[in-house]
C-alpha positions as CSV (number, residue, x, y, z in Angstrom):
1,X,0.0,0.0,0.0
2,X,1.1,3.2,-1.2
3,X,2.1,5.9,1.9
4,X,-0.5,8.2,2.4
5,X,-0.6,11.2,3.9
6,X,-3.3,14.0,5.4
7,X,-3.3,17.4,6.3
8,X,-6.3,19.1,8.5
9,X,-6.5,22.9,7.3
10,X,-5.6,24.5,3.6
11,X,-4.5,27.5,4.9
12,X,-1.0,29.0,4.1
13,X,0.8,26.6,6.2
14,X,-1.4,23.8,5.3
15,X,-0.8,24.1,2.2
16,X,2.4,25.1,1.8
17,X,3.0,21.8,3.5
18,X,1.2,20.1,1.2
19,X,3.9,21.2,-1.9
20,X,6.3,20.6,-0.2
21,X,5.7,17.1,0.8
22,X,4.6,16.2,-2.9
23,X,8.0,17.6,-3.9
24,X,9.1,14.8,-1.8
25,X,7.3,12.2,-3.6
26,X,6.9,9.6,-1.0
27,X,3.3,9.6,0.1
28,X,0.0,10.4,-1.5
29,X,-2.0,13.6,0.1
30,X,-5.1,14.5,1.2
31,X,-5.5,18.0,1.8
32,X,-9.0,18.3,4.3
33,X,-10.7,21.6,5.4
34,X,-14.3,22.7,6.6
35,X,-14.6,25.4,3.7
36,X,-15.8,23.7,0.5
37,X,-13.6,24.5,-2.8
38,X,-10.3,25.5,-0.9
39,X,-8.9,22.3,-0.5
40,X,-9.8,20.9,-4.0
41,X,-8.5,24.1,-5.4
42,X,-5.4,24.2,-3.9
43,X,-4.7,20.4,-4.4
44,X,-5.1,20.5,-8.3
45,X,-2.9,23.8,-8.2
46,X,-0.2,21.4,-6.9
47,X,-1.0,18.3,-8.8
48,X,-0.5,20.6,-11.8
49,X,3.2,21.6,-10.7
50,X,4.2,18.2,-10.6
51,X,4.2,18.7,-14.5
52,X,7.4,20.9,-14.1
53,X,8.2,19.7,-10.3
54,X,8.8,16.1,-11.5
55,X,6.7,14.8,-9.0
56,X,4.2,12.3,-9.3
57,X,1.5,11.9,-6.0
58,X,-1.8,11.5,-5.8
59,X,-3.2,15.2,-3.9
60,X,-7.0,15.0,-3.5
61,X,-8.7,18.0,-1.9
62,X,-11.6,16.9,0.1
63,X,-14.1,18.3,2.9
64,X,-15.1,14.9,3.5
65,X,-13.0,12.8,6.3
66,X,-13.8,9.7,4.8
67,X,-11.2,10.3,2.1
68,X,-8.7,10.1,4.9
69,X,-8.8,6.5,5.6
70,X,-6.0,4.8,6.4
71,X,-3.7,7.6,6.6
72,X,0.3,6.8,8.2
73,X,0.8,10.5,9.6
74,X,-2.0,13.0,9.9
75,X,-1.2,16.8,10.4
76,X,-3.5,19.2,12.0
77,X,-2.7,22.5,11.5
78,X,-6.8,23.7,12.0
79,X,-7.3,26.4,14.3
80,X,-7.9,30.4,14.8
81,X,-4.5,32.1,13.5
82,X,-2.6,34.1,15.9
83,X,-2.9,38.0,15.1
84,X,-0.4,41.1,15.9
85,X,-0.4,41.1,19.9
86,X,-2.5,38.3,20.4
87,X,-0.3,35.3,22.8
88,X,-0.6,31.8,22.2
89,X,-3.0,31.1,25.1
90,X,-5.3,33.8,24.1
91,X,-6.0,31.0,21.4
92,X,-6.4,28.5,23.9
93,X,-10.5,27.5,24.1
94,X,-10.9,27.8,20.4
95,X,-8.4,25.8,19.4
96,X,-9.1,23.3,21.9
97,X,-12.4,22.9,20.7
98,X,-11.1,22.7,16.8
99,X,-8.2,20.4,18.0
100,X,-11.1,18.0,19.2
101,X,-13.1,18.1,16.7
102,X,-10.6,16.9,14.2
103,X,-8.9,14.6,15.8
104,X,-12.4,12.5,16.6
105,X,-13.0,12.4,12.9
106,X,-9.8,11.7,11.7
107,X,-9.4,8.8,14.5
108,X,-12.5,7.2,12.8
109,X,-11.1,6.2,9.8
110,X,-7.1,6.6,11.3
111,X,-6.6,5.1,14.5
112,X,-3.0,3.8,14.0
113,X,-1.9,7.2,12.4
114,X,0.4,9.0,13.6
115,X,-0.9,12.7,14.4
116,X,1.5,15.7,14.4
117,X,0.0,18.8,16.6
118,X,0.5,22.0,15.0
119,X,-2.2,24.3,16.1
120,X,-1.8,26.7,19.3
121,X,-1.2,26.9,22.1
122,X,0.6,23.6,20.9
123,X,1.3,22.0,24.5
124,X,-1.8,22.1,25.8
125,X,-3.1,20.6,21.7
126,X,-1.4,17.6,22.3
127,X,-2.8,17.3,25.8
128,X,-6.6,17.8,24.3
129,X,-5.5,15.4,21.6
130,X,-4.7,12.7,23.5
131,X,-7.4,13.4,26.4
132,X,-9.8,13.1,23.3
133,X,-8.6,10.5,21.2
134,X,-7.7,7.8,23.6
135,X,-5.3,7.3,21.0
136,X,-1.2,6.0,22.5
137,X,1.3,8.8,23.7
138,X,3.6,7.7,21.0
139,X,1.0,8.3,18.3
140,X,0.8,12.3,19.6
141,X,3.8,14.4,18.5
142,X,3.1,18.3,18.8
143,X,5.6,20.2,16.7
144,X,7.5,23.7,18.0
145,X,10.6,22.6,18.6
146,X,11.7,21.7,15.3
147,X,10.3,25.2,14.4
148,X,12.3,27.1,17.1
149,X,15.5,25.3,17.1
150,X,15.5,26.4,12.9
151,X,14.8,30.1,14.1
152,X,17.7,29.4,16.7
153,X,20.1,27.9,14.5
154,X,19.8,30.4,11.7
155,X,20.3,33.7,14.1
156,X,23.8,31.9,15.4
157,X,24.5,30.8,11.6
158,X,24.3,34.9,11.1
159,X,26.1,35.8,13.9
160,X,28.9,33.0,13.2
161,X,29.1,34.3,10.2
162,X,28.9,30.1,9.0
163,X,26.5,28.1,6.9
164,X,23.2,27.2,8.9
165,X,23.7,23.8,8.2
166,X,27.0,23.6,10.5
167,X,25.0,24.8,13.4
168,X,23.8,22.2,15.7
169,X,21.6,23.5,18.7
170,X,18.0,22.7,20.3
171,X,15.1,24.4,21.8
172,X,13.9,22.3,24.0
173,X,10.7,23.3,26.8
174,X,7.3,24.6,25.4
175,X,6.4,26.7,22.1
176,X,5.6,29.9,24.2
177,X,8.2,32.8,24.8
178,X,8.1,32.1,28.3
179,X,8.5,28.8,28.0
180,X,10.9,27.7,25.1
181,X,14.6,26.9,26.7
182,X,17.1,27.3,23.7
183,X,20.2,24.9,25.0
184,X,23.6,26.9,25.2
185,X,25.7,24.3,27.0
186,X,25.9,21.2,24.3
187,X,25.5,23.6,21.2
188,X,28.0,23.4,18.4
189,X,29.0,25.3,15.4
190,X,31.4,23.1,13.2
191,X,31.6,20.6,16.1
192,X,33.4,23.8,17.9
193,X,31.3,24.7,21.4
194,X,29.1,27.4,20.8
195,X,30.8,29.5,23.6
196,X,34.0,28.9,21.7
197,X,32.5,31.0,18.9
198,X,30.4,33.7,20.4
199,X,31.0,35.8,22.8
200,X,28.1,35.2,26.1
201,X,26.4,38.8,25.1
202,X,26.0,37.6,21.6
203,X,24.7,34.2,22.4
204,X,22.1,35.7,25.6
205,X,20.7,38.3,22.4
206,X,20.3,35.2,20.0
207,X,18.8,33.2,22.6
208,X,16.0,36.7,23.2
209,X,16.0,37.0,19.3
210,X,14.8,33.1,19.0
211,X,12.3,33.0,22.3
212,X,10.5,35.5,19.8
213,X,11.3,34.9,16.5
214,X,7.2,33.6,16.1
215,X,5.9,37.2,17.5
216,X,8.9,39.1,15.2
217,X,7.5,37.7,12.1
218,X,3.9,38.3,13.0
219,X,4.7,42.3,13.5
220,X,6.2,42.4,10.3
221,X,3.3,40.6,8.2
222,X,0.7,42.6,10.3
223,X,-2.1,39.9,8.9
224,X,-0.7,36.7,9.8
225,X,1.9,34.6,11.2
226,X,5.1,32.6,9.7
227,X,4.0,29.6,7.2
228,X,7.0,28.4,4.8
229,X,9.4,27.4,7.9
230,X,6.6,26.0,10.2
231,X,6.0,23.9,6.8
232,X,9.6,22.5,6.1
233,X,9.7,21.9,10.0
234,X,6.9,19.2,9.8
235,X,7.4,18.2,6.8
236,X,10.7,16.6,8.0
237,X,8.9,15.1,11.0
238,X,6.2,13.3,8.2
239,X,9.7,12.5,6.8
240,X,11.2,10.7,9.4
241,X,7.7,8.8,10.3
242,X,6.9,7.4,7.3
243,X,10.2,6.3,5.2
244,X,11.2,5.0,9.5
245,X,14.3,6.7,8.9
246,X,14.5,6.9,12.8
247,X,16.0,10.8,13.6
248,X,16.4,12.3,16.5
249,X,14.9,15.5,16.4
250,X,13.2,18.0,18.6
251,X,9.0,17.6,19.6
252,X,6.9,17.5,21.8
253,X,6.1,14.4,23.8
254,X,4.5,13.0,26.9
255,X,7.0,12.6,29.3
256,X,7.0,10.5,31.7
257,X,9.8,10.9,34.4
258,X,12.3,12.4,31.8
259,X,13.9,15.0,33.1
260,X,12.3,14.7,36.1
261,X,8.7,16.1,34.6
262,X,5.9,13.8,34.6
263,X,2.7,13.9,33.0
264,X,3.0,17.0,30.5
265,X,3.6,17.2,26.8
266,X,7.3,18.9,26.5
267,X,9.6,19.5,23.6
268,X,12.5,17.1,23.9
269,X,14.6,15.1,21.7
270,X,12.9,12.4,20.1
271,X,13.5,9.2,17.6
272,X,10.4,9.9,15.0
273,X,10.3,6.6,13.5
274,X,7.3,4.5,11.9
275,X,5.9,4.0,15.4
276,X,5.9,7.6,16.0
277,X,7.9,8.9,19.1
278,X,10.2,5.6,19.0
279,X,12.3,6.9,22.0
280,X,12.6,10.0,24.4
281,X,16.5,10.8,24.9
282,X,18.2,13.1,28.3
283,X,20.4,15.2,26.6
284,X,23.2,16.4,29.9
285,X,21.7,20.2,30.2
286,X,23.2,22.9,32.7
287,X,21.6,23.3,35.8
288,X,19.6,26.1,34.8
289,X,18.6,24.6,31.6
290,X,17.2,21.9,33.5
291,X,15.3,24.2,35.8
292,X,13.9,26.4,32.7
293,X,12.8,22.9,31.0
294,X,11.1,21.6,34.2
295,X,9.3,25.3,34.7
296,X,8.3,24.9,31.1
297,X,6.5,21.4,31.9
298,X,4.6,22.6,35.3
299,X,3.0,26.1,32.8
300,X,2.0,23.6,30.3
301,X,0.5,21.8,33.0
302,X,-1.1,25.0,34.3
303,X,-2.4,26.0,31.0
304,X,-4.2,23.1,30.7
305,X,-5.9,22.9,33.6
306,X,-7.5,25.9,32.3
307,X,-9.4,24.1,29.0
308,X,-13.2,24.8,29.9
């Protein structure tokens, strides 16, 4: 059976995630939203590309979740978008109903998918997710920090003055300001220790920079919020899931005991493999990293105790 492939919501990021993972020519696509004629339409656009793009997936656009049967990896990105001074957890009883919504429908004809969280606030998504589903813990993967550690690895690519791609650092914690921990102590440029390349000003202003590099690009656009790096972000997770390739790579996951946090959906390393989140790995973290990663579990905790 061929892979196949489903993502909830045709907006910018849903679709934009949807060309990109066609480019990748692994998995058929369904592309499902409530609004009838945006998911067809964007679908054939793409289909068409694959003229020129020289790749050859199915893409169906449907409103109807039945088409989603027997997806390996579904990814919801449904929800309200986040607007110029609006925080993650203003977002947070909207969402939570949307998040529900979709995931009971897409469980129907998907119960052994894997589903990848990406509407806000993302934590406390996974927790509704899995509250909802009574799906496994492995099977619910929310994704930030593949989003953040990018944000964080291009600002010290820029500041290095080296390619992005030599840069090798996490962002670990939650997906909210106050809650991502970008990790100083085992980051590398080159294999060289980050504080062997910048200076500890530098480093402390790229590690603001990245804590808000979601609420910099949304005062710039003014009408919405970052979509073509969110998109690549994922689309790597999908990646990893269904061709089992077995990476290590930041997202959120339900720990229990790891780093001493029980019971709350944090963004820690992971193995993504075909059984989802394969394995959940203790990186050695300073002190204070620790602290700031253990703080980060107990707000998600708090945030969603307050779901009505």
């Amino acid at each position: 059976m061929k892979n196949k492939v489903t993502i909830v919501g045709a907006g910018m990021t849903g679709s934009t995630m949807c060309q990109l993972l066609a480019q990748k020519n692994f998995a058929d696509i369904v592309l499902v939203d409530i609004i009838d004629g945006l998911p067809q339409g964007k679908s054939l656009d793409i289909l068409q590309a694959g003229a020129w793009g020289r790749f050859s997936v199915d893409i169906k656009g449907t409103i109807a979740w039945e088409d989603t049967k027997d997806s390996d990896v579904v990814v919801i990105t449904s929800g309200v978008p986040r607007k110029p001074g609006m925080t993650r957890e203003d977002l947070l009883n909207t969402n939570a109903g949307i998040v529900e919504s979709v995931i009971t429908n897409a469980k129907k004809y998907s119960p052994n998918a894997k589903y990848i969280i990406f509407s806000n606030p993302m934590d406390a998504m996974c927790h509704v997710a899995l509250n909802k589903s009574g799906l496994s813990t492995n099977q619910i993967i929310g994704q930030g920090g593949m989003l953040d550690s990018a944000r964080y690895r291009t600002f010290l690519a820029k500041e290095a003055g080296r390619s992005v791609v030599e840069v090798n650092a996490w962002v670990l914690g939650g997906h909210t300001e106050a809650t991502m921990v970008p990790i100083v102590s085992n980051a590398t440029i080159g294999g060289v220790p980050l504080k062997n390349v910048l200076d500890s000003k530098t480093i402390n202003a790229v590690v603001d920079r990245a804590s808000k590099g979601g609420a910099e690009i949304v005062g710039l656009l003014k009408t919405g919020s970052a979509f073509v790096a969110p998109a690549f972000a994922t689309i790597e997770m999908v990646e990893s899931i269904v061709l089992d390739q077995k990476r290590i790579l930041p997202a959120c996951a339900m720990l229990n005991g790891e780093y001493g946090i029980s019971d709350a959906f944090v963004g820690v390393p992971v193995t993504l493999g075909k059984n989802g989140i394969e394995e959940i790995h203790e990186f050695d973290l300073s002190k204070d990293e620790l602290d700031n990663l253990q703080k980060a579990g107990a707000a998600v905790k708090e945030l969603v105790q307050e779901i009505s």
